[in-house]
C-alpha positions in Angstrom: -8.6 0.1 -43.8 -9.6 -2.9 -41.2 -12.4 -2.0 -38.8 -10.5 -3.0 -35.9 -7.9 0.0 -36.4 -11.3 1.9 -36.8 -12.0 0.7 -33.4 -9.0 1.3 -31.9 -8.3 4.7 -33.1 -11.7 6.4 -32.7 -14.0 4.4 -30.1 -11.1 3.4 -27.3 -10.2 7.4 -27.7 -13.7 8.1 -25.9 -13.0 7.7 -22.3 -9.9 9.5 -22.9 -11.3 12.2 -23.9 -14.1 11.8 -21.0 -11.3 11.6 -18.2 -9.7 14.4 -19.8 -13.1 16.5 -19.3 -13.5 15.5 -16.1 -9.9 16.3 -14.6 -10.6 19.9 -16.2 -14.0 20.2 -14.9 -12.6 19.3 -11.4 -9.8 21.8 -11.6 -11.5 24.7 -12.9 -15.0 24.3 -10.4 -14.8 26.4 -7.2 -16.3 25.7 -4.2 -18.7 29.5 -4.1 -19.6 28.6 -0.2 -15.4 28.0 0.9 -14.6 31.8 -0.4 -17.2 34.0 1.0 -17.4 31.9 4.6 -13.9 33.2 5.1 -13.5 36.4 7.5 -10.4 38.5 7.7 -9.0 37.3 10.6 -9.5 33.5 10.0 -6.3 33.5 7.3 -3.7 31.4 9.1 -1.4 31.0 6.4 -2.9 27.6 5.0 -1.1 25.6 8.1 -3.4 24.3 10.4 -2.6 22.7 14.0 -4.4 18.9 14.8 -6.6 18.5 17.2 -4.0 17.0 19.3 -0.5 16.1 19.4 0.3 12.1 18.0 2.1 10.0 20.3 5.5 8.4 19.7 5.7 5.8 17.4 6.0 2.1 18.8 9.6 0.8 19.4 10.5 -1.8 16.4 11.1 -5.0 17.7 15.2 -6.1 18.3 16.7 -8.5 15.9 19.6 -10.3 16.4 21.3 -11.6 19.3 20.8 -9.8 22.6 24.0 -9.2 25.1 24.4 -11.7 27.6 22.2 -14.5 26.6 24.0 -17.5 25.2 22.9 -19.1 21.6 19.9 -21.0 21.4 20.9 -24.5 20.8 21.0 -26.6 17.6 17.8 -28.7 16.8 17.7 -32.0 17.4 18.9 -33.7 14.4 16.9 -37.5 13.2 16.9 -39.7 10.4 14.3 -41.4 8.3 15.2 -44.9 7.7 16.1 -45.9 4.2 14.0 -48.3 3.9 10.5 -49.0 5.6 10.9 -52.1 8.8 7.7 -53.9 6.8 9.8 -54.3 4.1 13.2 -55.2 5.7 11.5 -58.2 6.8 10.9 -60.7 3.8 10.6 -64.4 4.1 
């Protein structure tokens, strides 16, 4: 048996086994103060209303063309020379 499976097997199992106590700590711990502050008429059911109402959502903005503008125009088109002026020149 290599020591590396050792390692593998036992020692990286650890903080498994750590998250594992700690997800079933934090599922099984109740808050003492959030059950006896309730009162019998503050039960509403679990659904409670915001503050205030959210506005509508921004408008996204229109692709595409719009109606009754004509296409933008091409790009002016240019050429690089094939070869450099300096070089056109020899004596």
């Amino acid at each position: 048996m290599d020591w590396t499976f050792v390692y593998l097997m036992v020692f990286l199992k650890i903080p498994i086994l750590l998250l594992g106590w700690i997800v079933w700590w934090a599922i099984h711990n109740v808050d003492e103060e959030a059950v006896t502050d309730r009162q019998e008429g503050d039960d509403d059911g679990g659904i409670g209303k915001p503050a205030h109402p959210r506005g509508p959502k921004p408008r996204p903005a229109r692709r595409g063309p719009h109606p009754g503008t004509p296409p933008a125009p091409a790009p002016a088109r240019s050429r690089s020379p094939l070869r450099s002026p300096s070089r056109s020149k020899q004596p």
